[in-house]
N, C-alpha and C positions, 0 to 999 in steps of 0.2 A: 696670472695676467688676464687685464676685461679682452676678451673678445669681440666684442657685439657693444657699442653704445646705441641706447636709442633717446632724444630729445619728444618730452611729448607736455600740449601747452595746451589749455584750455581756451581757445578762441568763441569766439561769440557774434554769431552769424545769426540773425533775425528771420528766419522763414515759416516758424509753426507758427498755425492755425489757431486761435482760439473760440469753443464749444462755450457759450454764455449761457449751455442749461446750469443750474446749480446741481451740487453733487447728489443730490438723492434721485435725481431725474436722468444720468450718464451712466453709460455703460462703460465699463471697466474692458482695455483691453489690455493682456498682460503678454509678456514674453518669459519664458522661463530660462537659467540659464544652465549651464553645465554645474552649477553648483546648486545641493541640496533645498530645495524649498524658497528658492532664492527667485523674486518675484519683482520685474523693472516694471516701470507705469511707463506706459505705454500711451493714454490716452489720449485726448485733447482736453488743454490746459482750462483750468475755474480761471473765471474773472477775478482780477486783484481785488483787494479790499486794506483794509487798515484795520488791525486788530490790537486792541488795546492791553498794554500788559501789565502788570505791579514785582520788582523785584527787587529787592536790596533796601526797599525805603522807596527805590525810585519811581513813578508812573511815565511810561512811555509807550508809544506807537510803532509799530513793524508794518511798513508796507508787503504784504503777502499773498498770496493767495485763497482764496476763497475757502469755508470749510476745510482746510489740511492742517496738519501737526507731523512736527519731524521726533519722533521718540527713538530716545538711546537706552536700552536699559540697564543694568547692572550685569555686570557678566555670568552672575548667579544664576538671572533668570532663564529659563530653559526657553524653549519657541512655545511651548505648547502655553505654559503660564503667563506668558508676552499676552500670547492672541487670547486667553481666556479675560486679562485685566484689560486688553482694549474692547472687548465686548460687552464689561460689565460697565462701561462708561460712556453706551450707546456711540460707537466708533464702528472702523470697521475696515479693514489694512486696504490700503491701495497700492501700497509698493514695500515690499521688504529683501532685508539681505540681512539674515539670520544670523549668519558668521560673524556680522559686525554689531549683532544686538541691537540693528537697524529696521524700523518701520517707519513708513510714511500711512499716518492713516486721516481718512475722511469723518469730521464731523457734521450735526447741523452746521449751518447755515447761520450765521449771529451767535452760536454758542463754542466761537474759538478759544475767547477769552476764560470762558467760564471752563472748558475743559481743560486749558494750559494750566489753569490754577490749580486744580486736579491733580495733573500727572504731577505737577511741578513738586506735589507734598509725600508723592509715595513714595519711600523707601526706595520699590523695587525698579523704578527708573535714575539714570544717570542724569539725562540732559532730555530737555522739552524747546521746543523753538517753532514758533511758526515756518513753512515754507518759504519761507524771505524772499524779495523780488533786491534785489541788489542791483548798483548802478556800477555802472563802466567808470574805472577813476580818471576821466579824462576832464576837462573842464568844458562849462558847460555848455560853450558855443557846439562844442559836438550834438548837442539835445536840443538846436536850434534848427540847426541845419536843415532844409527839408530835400531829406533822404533815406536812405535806411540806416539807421543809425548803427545797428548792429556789424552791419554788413562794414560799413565806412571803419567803426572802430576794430574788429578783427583784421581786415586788413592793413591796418596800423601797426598794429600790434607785432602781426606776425614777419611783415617788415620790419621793424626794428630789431627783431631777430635777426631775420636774415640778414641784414646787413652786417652780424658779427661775424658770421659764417656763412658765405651763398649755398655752399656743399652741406650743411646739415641737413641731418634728417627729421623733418616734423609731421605731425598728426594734429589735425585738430580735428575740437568739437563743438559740436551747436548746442550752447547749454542755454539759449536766448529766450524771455516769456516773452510771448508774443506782444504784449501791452507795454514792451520795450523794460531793459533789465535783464538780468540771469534767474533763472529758474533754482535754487540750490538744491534741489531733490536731482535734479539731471545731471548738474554738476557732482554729487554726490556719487550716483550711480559710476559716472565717466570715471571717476578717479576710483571706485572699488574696482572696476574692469582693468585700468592700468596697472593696480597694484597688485594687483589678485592674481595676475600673468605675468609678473615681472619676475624673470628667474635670477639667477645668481654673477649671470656674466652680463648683466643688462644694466644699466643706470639710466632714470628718470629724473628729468627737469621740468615741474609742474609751475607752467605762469598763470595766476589768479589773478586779473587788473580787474576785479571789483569789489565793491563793496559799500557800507552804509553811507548815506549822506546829513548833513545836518539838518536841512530843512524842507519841505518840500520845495524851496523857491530854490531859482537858480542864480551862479554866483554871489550865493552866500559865504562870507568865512568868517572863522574862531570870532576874530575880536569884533566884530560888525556891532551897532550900538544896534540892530535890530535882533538881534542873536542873542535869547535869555539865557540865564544859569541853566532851567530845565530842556533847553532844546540840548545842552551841553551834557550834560549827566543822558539824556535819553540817549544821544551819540555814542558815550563812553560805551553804554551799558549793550547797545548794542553791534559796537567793536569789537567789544569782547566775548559776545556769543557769538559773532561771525568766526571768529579765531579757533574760539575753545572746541566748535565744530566739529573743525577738522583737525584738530586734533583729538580729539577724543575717536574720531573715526579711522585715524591713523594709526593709533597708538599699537594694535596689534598688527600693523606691518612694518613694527620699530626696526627689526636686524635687516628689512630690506635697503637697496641702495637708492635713495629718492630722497627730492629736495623740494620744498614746495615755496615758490616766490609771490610774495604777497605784495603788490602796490600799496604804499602805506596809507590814500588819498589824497583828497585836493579843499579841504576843508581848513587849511593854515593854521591848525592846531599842532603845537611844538611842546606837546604832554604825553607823545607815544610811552618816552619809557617809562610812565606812569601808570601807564594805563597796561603794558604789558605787567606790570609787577602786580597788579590788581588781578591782572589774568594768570598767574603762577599762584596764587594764593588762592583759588579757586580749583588747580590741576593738585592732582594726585604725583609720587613723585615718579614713577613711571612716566606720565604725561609730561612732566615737568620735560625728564629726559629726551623725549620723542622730540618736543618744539625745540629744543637746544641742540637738536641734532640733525632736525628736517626743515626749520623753518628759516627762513630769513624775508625780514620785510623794508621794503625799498623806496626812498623819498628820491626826489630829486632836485637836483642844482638846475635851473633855466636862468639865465642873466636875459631872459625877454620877457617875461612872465609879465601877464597882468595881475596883479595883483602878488600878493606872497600866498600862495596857493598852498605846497607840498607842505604834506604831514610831516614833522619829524622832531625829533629827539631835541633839550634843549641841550645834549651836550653828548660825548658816545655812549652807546647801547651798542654789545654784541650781538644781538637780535635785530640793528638796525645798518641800513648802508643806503650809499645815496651813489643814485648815477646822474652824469652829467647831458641834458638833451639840447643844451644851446645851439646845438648845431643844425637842430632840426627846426628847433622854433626860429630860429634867422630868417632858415626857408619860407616858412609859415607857420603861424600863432596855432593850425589847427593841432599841433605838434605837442602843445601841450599840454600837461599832465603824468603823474605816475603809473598813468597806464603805460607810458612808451619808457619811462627809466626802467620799472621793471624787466618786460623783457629784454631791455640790454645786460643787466645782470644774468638773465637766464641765460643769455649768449655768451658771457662772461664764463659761467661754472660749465654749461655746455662743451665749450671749444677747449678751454684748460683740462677735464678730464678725458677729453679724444687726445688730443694732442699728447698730451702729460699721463697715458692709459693709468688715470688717477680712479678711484670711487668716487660719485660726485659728492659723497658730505667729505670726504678727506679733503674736495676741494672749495665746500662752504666754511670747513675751519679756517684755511687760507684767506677765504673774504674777508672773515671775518680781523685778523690778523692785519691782510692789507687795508681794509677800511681805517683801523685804526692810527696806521702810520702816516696814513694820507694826511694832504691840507684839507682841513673842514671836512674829513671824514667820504671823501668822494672817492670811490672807487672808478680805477680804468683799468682793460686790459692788462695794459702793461706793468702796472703794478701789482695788479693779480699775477702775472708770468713772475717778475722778478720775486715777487715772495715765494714763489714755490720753487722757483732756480735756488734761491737764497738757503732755503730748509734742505733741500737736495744737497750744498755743496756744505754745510755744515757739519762737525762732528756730530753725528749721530750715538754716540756712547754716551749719552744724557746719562745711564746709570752712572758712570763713574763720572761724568761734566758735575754733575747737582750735589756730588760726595764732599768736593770742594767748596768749602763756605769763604770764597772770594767774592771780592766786590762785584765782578765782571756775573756773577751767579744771581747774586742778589738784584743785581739789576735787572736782568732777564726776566725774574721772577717777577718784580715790580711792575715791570711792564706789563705779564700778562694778567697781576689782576688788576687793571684799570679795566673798568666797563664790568666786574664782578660784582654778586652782591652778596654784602652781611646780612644776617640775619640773629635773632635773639635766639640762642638753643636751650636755653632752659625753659623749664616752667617757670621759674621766679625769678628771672634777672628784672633789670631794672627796663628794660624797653618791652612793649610790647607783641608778641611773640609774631603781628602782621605786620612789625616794623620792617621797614628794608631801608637798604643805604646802597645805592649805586654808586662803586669806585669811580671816582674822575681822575682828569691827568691833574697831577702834580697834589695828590689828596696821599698816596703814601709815603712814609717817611722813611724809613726802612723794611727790609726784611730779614728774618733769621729762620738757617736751615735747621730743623729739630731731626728730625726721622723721613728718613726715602726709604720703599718695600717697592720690590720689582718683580711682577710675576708678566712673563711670555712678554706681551707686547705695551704689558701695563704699568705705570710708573707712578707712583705715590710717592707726593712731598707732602711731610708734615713741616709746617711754618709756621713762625711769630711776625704776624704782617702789624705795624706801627702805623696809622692812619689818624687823619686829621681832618676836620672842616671848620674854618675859620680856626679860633683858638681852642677848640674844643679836639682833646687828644682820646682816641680809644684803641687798642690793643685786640685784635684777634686771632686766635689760635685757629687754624684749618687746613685741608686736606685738598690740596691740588691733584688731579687726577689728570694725567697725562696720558695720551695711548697713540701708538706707532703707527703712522700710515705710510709705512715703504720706504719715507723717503726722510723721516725725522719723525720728532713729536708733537702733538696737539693738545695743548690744553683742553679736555672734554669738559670738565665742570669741577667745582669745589662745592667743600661741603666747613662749614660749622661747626667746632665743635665746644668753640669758649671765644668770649667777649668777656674784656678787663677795661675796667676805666682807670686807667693809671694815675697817680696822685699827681695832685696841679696845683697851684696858689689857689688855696681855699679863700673864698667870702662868705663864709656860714654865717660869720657875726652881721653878715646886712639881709640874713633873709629869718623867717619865720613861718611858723604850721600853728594858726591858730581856727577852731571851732568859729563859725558863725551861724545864728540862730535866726536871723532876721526872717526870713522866709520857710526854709528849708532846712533841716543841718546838715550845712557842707564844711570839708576841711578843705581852708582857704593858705596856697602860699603866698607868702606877699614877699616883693623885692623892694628895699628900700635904701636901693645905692642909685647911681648914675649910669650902671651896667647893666648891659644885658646877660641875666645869669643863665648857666645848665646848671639844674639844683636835682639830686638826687636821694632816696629818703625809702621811707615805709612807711606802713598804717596796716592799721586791723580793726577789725570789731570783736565778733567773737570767733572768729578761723585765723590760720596761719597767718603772719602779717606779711604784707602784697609790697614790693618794692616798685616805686615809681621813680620817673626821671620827667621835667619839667623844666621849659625852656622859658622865663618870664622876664617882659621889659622891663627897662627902668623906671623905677617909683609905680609899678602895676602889680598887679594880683590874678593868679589863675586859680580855678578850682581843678581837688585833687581826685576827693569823693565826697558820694553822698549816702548821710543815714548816720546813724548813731556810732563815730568812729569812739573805741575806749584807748589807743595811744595812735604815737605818732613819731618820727623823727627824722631830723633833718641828717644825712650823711655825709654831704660835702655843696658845694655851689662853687662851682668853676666858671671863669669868663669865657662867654660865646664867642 
């Protein structure tokens, strides 16, 4: 049983000083802590700057701080070999916490970019990122205001907390760059100090209401006819090194009990679960696990909004949930934003594991769980209580419930994988291996129980789940993993281990795989019905021949490959 709950929330109160010498002219002043070599920056904050960066194909801009780099490095590397490879790259550490393979170091001046591309290519680093200056997800009138912005948005914040529970107990912190924004290095540090100390009868609820924005202009969103494809892709790209961050800094204080709540933004982009799937294909599958078990990120419902601001999903994501703040922007407009939905979720998983003396992730599966049941996926209160009264008062013998291959079973099971994703397990199926497919409602068809293994608290179904999108039918075999939190079970995650594309009314006779030479040699499909096909096939040159699957409109043509293809063949074309 928890004894001790503690709630603790990253606020953002604007009082540091900023030092406009540049870093080769500041004196360093450091604190050391009770842990080994473990070294906080102390100093006064470099003047922001924009540092240009190249990644993925993409070129983009990071608002950050002057001369700094945030380096993770591979858990191989030792400290001593860390600090030998930042000195050989004219650097030189300003802040570290070794335990986490964490440095913050100082470079010139104008050579931020040039050294990110550096670390970016060595082996013996993880993750490279500028010091990021991040914005509060509030909308923009808050950045209008003439006030202290920091100070005005923290106390928002940490009200909408309290208003879940007056009696909780919170902590904050000043994680603010003086030049307005969150410092990530300070934030960084706050949250090694909470987790670092967090013992085993403790549970943590970390609120984060910032992060990237799209443009530097204010009241900008998504679909704006001023808003190019590249300010979009620079956004994506740096959504998801704001994420992968913290997790990667997290990820060895996986078995601890901590949730960390992310405001999803105010940027009216409805691509989140896109852009996390892009960010899983990037983690490691430890990592993978940590985000699916610490993180949850939070849009929100305002029926006053100006504009359609809140980030969020174009349909559910377990990794997403949406609070309701109508209530506050009624009051006043300055309400809005997912900086205040989030911490009302953080109040939400707060009060239910005091109340409910729950682990706070036992009570983020629940969110998870309630969001889903909800209308339009909006979490309250009380439908967080009733899900976990609900799983309380159920037969908990799930070993012998799941043995039963009843309908009432099957359904169950269906339900929980909506919001799941497939993925291609082979090397050589026909999808490609970064393909994903987020379950939606009413996408599976059936399910069949194969093998349940039960050890302690942990419950393994093997299943033949039957899924669909449009007329297109595909069969996957995989591995639900369930595990006990006191009070019932939680789906933890599924795994992959076969994808069948089950036979369908073939139209092979209207499609074809021919060479064409006019430019390039590509093998070209062409559809030459009235249908939109899913056509599926092979090729080779001179290696193993590569199965493909290709989705082609009526009376059109995709390319397959290019280069000297020696066969080819068509396997089936099913209607989309």
């Amino acid at each position: 049983m928890r004894t001790k709950f503690n709630i603790l929330l990253l606020f953002f109160i604007m009082f540091v000083a900023c030092n406009k010498q540049p870093p080769s002219q500041r004196t360093p002043i450091f604190s050391k802590s009770i842990f080994q070599n473990e070294i906080k920056y102390c100093t006064s904050e470099p003047p922001a700057t924009k540092i240009s960066l190249q990644e993925g194909g993409i070129d983009y801009q990071v608002d950050a701080t002057e001369g700094q780099l945030m380096v993770i490095f591979d858990e191989t590397v030792s400290h001593d070999k860390a600090i030998s490879i930042i000195q050989s790259h004219n650097a030189t550490v300003a802040a570290q916490i070794p335990y986490l393979n964490y440095y913050l170091i100082e470079v010139p001046v104008g050579k931020e970019s040039v050294t990110y591309s550096r670390f970016h290519k060595l082996d013996e680093v993880d993750f490279v990122y500028p010091n990021a200056i991040e914005q509060w997800c509030a909308t923009a009138a808050h950045i209008l205001d003439n006030y202290s912005i920091g100070a005005k948005h923290g106390e928002q914040v940490e009200s909408m907390l309290i208003g879940c529970n007056p009696l909780m107990n919170i902590t904050t912190y000043n994680v603010a760059y003086n030049g307005g924004g969150v410092n990530t290095n300070k934030a960084v540090e706050y949250v090694e100090q909470i987790l670092s100390t967090l013992d085993s009868d403790n549970g943590a609820v970390i609120n984060m209401s910032f992060g990237p924005t799209l443009t530097n202009r204010k009241r900008v969103l998504w679909n704006d006819r001023s808003v190019t494809e590249k300010n979009r892709n620079s956004f994506k790209r740096r959504y998801i090194n704001g994420l992968k961050r913290w997790i990667k800094l997290t990820t060895k204080y996986e078995d601890r009990d901590f949730v960390i709540v992310n405001s999803a933004g105010n940027e009216g982009m409805k691509e989140v679960e896109f852009i996390i799937e892009d960010l899983k294909n990037e983690l490691s599958y430890q990592e993978c696990k940590t985000f699916e078990k610490h993180f949850i990120i939070v849009s929100a419902k305002d029926d006053n909004k100006e504009g359609d601001y809140p980030n969020d999903v174009s349909a559910y994501h377990k990794m997403v949930t949406k609070a309701d703040i109508s209530d506050m922007t009624a009051q006043d407009l300055d309400w809005q934003g997912t900086s205040f939905s989030a911490p009302r979720v953080a109040g939400y998983i707060s009060t239910a594991a005091e109340q409910h003396k729950l682990a706070v992730t036992s009570v983020l599966q629940h969110v998870r769980t309630a969001t889903k049941k909800a209308v339009d996926n909006v979490l309250t209160y009380e439908l967080l209580e009733e899900e976990i009264k609900n799983a309380s008062s159920n037969d908990t013998d799930v070993e012998y419930k799941y043995d039963n291959n009843n309908n009432s079973v099957k359904q169950d099971l269906a339900d929980d994988l909506v919001g799941q994703i497939i993925y291609e397990p082979s090397e050589n199926g026909y999808f490609p291996q970064k393909w994903r497919w987020t379950i939606g409602q009413g996408e599976v068809l059936g399910v069949e129980v194969l093998a349940r293994d039960v050890f302690l608290d942990n419950l393994n179904i093997r299943v033949l789940a039957h899924l669909h999108r449009d007329a297109i039918k595909i069969d996957t075999e995989l591995i639900m993993h369930y595990v006990k939190n006191g009070i019932g079970y939680i789906l933890q995650s599924t795994t992959v281990t076969k994808l069948i594309i089950p036979s369908q009314t073939d139209y092979s006779q209207y499609v074809r795989l021919e060479m064409d030479y006019d430019f390039i040699p590509t093998l070209m499909l062409y559809n030459n019905s009235d249908m939109t096909l899913f056509v599926g096939g092979d090729w080779s040159s001179n290696a193993e021949p590569k199965r493909f699957v290709s989705i082609v409109e009526p009376n059109s043509s995709e390319s397959i490959a290019i280069g000297n293809i020696r066969s080819y063949h068509i396997h089936f074309a099913y209607r989309k």
